[in-house]
ZATOR-522241 format. One record per residue (C-alpha): residue number from 1; x, z, y. Coordinates in steps of 0.5 Angstrom, whole numbers, plus 500, padded with zeros to 3 digits. Layout:
(loti NUM; (X; Z; Y))
...
% end
This chain:
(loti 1; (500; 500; 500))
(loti 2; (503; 498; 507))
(loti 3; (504; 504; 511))
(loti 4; (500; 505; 517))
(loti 5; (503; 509; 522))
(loti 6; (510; 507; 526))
(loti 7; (515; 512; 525))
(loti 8; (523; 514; 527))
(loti 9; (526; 516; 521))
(loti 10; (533; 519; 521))
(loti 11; (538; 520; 516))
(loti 12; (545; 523; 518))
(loti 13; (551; 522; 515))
(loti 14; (550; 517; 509))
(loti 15; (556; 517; 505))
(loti 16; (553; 513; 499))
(loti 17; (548; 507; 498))
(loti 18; (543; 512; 494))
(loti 19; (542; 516; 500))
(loti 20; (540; 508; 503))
(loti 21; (536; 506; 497))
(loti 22; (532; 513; 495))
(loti 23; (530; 513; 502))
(loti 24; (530; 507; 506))
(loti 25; (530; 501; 501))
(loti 26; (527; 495; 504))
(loti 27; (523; 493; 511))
(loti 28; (517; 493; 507))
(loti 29; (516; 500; 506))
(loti 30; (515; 502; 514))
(loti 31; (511; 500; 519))
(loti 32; (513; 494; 523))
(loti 33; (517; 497; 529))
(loti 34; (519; 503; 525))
(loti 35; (526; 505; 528))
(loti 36; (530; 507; 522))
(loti 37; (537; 510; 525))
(loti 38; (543; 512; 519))
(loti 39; (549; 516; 522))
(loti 40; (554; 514; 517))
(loti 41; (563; 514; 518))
(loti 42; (563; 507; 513))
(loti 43; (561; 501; 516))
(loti 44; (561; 497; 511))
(loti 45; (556; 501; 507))
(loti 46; (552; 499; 513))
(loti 47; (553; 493; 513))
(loti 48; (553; 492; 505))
(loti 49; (545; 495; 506))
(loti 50; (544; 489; 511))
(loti 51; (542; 493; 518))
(loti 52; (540; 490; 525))
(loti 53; (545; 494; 528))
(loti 54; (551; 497; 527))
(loti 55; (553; 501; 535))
(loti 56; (561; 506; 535))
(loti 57; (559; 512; 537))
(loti 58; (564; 515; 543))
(loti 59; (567; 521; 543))
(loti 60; (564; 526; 548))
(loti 61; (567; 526; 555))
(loti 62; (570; 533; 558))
(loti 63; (565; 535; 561))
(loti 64; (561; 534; 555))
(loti 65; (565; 537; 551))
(loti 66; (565; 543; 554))
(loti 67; (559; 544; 555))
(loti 68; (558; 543; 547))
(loti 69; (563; 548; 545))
(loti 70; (560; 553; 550))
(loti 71; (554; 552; 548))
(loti 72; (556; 555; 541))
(loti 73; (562; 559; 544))
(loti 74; (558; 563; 549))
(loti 75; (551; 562; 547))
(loti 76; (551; 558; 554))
(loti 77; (552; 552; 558))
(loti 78; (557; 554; 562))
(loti 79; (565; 557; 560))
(loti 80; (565; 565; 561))
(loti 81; (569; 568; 567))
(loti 82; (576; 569; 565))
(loti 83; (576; 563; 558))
(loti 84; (576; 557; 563))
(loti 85; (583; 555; 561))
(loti 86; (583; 557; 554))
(loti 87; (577; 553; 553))
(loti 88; (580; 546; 556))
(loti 89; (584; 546; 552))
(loti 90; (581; 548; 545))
(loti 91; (576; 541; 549))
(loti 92; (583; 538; 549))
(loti 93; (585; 540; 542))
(loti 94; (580; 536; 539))
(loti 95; (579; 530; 544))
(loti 96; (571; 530; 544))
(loti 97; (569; 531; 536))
(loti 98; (562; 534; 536))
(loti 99; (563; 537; 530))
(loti 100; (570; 540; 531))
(loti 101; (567; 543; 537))
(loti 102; (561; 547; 535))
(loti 103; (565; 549; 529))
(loti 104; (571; 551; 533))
(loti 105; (566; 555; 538))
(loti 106; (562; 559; 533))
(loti 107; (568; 560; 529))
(loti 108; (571; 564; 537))
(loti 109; (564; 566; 538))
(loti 110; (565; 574; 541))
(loti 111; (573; 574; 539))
(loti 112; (577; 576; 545))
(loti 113; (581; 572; 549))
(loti 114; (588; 575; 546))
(loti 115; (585; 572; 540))
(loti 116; (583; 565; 541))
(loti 117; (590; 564; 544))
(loti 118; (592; 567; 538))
(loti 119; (588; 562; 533))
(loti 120; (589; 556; 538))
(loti 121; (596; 556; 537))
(loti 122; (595; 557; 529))
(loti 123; (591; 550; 529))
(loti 124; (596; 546; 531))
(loti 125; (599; 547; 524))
(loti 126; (594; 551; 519))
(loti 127; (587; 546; 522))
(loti 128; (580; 549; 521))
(loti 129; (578; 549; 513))
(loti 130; (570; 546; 515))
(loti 131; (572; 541; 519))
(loti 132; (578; 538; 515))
(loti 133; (573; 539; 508))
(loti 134; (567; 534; 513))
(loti 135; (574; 529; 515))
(loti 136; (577; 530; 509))
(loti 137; (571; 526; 506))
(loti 138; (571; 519; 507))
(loti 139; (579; 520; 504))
(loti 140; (576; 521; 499))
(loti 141; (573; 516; 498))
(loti 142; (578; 510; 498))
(loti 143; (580; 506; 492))
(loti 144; (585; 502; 496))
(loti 145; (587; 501; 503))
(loti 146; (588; 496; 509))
(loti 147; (587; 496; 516))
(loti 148; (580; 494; 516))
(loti 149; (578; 499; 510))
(loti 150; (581; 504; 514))
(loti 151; (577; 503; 521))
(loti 152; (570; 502; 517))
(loti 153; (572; 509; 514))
(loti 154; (573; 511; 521))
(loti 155; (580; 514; 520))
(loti 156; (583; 509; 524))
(loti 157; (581; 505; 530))
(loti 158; (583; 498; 534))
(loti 159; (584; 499; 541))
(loti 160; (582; 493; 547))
(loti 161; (590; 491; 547))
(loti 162; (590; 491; 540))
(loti 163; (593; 497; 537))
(loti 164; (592; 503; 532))
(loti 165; (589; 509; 534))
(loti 166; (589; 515; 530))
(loti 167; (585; 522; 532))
(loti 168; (589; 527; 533))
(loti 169; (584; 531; 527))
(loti 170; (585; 526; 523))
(loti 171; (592; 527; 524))
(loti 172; (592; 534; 522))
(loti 173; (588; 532; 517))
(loti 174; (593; 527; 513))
(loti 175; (598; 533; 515))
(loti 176; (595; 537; 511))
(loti 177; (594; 533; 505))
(loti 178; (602; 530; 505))
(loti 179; (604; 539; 506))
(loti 180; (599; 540; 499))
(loti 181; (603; 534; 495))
(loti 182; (610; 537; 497))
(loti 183; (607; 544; 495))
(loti 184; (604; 541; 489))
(loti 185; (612; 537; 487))
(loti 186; (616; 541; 490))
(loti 187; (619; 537; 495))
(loti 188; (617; 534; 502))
(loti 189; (617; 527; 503))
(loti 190; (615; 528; 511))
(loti 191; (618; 533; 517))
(loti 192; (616; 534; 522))
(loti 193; (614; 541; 524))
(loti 194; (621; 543; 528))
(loti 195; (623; 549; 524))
(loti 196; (624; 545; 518))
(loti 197; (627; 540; 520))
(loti 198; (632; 543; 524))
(loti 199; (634; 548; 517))
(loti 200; (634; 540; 514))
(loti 201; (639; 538; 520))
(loti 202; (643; 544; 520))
(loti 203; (643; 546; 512))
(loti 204; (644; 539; 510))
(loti 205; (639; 540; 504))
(loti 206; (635; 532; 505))
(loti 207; (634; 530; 498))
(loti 208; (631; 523; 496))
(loti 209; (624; 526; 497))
(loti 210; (624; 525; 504))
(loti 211; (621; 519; 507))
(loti 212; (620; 521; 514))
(loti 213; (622; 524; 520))
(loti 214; (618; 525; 525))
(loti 215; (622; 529; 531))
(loti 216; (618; 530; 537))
(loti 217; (621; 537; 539))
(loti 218; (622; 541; 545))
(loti 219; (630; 541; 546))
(loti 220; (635; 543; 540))
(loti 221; (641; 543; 539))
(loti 222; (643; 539; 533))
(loti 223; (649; 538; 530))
(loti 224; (649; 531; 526))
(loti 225; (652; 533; 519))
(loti 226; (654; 529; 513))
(loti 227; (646; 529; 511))
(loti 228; (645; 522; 514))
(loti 229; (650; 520; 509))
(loti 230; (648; 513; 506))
(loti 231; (646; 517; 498))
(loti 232; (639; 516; 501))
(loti 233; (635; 511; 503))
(loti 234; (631; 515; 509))
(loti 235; (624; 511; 513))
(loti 236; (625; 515; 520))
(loti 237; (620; 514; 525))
(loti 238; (623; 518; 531))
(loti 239; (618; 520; 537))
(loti 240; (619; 523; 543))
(loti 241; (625; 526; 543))
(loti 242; (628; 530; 547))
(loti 243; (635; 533; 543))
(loti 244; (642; 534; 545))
(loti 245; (646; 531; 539))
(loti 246; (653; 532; 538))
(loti 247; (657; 529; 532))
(loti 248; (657; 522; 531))
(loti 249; (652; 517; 527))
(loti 250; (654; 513; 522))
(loti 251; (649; 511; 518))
(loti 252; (641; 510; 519))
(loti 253; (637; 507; 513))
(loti 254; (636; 500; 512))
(loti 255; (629; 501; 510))
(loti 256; (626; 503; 517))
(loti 257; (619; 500; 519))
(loti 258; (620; 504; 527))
(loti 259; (625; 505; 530))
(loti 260; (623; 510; 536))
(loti 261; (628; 514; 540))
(loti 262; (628; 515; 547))
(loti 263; (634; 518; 550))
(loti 264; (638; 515; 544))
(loti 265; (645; 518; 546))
(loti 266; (649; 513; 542))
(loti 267; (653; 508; 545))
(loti 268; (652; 503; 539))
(loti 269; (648; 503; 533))
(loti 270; (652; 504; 526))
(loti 271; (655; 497; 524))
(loti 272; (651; 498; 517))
(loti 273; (645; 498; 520))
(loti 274; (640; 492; 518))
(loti 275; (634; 494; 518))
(loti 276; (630; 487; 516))
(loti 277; (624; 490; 515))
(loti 278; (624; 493; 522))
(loti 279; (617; 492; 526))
(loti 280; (619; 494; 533))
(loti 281; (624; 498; 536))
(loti 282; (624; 503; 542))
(loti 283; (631; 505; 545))
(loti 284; (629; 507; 552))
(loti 285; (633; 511; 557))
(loti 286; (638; 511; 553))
(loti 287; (646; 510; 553))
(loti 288; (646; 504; 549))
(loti 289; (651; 499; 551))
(loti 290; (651; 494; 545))
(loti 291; (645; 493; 540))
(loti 292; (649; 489; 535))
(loti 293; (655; 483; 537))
(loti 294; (653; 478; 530))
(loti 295; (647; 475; 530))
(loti 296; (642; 479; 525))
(loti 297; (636; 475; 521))
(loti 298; (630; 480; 524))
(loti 299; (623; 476; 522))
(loti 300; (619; 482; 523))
(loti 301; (621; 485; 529))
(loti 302; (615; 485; 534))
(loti 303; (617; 489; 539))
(loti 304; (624; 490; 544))
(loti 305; (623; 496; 549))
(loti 306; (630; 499; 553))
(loti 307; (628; 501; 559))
(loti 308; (632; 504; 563))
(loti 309; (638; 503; 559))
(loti 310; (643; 503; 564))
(loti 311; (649; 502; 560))
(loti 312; (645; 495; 556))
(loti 313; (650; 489; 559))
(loti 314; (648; 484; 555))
(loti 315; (641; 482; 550))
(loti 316; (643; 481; 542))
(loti 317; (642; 473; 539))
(loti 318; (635; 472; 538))
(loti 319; (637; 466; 533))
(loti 320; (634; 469; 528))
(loti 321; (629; 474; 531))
(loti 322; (624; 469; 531))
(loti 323; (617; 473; 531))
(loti 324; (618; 477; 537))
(loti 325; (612; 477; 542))
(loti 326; (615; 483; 548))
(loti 327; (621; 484; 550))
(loti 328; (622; 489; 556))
(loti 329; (628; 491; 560))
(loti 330; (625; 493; 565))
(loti 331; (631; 499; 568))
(loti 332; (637; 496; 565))
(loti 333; (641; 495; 572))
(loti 334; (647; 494; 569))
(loti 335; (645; 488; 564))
(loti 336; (650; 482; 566))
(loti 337; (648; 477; 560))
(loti 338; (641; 474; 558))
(loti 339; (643; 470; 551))
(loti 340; (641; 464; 551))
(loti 341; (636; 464; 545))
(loti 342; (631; 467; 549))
(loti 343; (629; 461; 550))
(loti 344; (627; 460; 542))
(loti 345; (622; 465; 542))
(loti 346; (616; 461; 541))
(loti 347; (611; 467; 539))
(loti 348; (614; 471; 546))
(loti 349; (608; 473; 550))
(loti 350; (612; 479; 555))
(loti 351; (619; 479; 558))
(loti 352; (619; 484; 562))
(loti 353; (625; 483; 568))
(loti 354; (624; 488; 573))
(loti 355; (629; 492; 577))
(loti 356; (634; 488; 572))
(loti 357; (640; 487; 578))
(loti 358; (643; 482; 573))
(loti 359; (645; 474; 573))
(loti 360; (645; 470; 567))
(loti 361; (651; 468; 563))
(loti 362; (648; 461; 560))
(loti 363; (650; 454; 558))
(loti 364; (649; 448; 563))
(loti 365; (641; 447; 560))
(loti 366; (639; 454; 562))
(loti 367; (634; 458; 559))
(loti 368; (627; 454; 557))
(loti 369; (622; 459; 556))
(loti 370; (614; 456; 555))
(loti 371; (612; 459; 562))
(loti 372; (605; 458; 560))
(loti 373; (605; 462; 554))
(loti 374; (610; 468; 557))
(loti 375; (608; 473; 562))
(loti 376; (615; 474; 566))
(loti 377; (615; 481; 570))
(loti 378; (620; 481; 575))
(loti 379; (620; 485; 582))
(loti 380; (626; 483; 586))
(loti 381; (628; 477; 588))
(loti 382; (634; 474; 585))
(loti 383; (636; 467; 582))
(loti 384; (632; 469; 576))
(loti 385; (626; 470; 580))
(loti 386; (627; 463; 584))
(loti 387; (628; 459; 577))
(loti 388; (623; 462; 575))
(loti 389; (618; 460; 581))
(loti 390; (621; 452; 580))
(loti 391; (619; 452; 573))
(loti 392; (612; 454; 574))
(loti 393; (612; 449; 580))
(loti 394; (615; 443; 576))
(loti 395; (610; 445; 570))
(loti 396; (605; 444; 575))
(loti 397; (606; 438; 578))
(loti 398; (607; 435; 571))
(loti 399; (599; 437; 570))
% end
């Protein structure tokens, strides 16, 4: 029988396709004009069950936030006197997660201030067990993985420029996961909590087991010891690093994917290093002199970035780096040669050239760069500037 009333019909948090088919199975069960809505973090179920419209929910503004988190933590719609500070960045810790807020402002209700500075600090490395059980779900769930798996199962998301974005309690979710398999075989295969690293750095007790290390640590004081030594085969990523090394670095692995590490206080790398996987690298603010002196065969690296790297003199032989789409050098006042082979860069999008004071060392034919297809950055004028105008008038005048 055709039902004879419209209704709106909402079922939260549908995670598999018997919940869609037990309660909303076909059009032909509602009136015309129902409004049926599913909350759901697996697009593709979604899509596997044929709805009008899929619409991505925004995470809750700080406003929003706060409000939300008060209307749990202190039973009101504003932030009691006094918890105004610590209450912005329990807003700040969880970036707008609706879930994460009520869960975080019931747990603090009626606590003391001295405690919720207390627990807040405890987050960062033990995350809350009710919110890590709802994330840790579509996780769970995965049989395989690949980029577009990860963004319908809502781990991961795309920005407008294109690039990955991981929320910081997804984030402490996989930290968690990585910290109970290291628990479960005796030994971690990531670092990045600053006390563990330093006793691996110091006490020189890396083992094979290690993949990562991410250092993004306050100032220490690290004395490089033989444990980067060639008997393992590390994938760092380096972020953000804020560090006063001593020693010398003789040795980074091969295998690397990211090489992140601002402030890089080396003026070379090691001669042994060729990491033909490599995606991108990041030695901005750094005292890099030379990168590497002979051509290297480099097909995945994407992106260059050396900022301000006022002892760089001179660009690598891009020959054999035939994938790169941006190269910055903005900063790098000492620079005195742009190779030539900048010019063969066919998938190259961004050069960025400002505040570079430096002239080209190139042949008679100069640097020919598709114009059309590079967006070329430069803030000063010079001879680059002046060439890079005359190209673009004789590209004009050819159309």
């Amino acid at each position: 029988m055709m039902p004879s009333k419209r209704i709106l019909l909402v079922l939260d948090d549908v995670d598999h396709r018997d919940q869609l088919e037990a309660l909303a199975g076909s059009p032909k069960l509602f009136y015309p004009v129902s409004l049926i809505i599913f909350t759901s973090k697996d697009k593709q179920l979604l899509r596997s069950h044929r709805v009008d419209e899929i619409y991505n929910m925004e995470f809750l503004n700080d406003d929003e936030s706060l409000e939300l988190f008060a209307s749990y933590a202190f039973k009101e719609n504003h932030t009691a006197s006094g918890f105004e500070e610590v209450a912005k960045k329990v807003v700040k810790y969880v970036k707008g997660h609706p879930l994460a807020l009520k869960v975080l402002g019931r747990f603090l209700y009626e606590k003391p201030l001295c405690e919720w500075v207390s627990e807040l600090d405890s987050l960062k490395l033990h995350p809350n067990d009710e919110i890590q059980r709802v994330l840790r779900r579509s996780y769970d769930d995965l049989n395989y993985t690949n980029i577009r798996v990860l963004v319908d199962k809502s781990l991961i998301s795309i920005s407008s420029d294109s690039s990955l974005q991981m929320h910081d309690l997804i984030q402490a979710m996989t930290k968690a996961i990585i910290r109970e398999e290291s628990t479960m075989h005796g030994k971690p295969s990531r670092l990045w909590i600053s006390f563990e690293i330093y006793d691996v750095f110091c006490g020189n007790e890396v083992t094979e087991a290690v993949e990562v290390v991410d250092l993004m640590l306050k100032v220490v004081d690290v004395m490089l010891k033989k444990s980067c030594r060639e008997d393992y085969r590390w994938d760092f990523e380096l972020k953000d690093i804020n560090m006063k090394l001593s020693g010398s670095l003789d040795f980074l692995s091969n295998e690397l994917r990211l090489l992140d590490w601002k402030g890089f206080p080396f003026r070379l790398l090691p001669s042994s290093f060729y990491p033909k996987n490599i995606v991108a690298i990041d030695l901005s603010y750094s005292n890099i002199k030379h990168l590497w002196t002979t051509p290297k065969c480099l097909l995945r690296l994407k992106v260059m970035k050396l900022r301000h790297c006022r002892m760089l003199t001179s660009t690598p032989n891009f020959t054999e780096i035939t994938n790169m789409e941006k190269l910055i050098l903005e900063g790098c006042v000492n620079l005195t040669k742009l190779h030539p082979s900048v010019g063969t860069l066919k998938r190259l999008v961004v050069l960025d050239l400002r505040n570079c004071f430096f002239f080209f060392s190139t042949p008679s034919t100069g640097i020919q760069i598709n114009l059309l297809q590079v967006r070329i950055v430069y803030g000063f004028e010079t001879e680059l500037s002046v060439m890079v105008v005359e190209i673009i008038q004789r590209k004009e005048d050819r159309k």
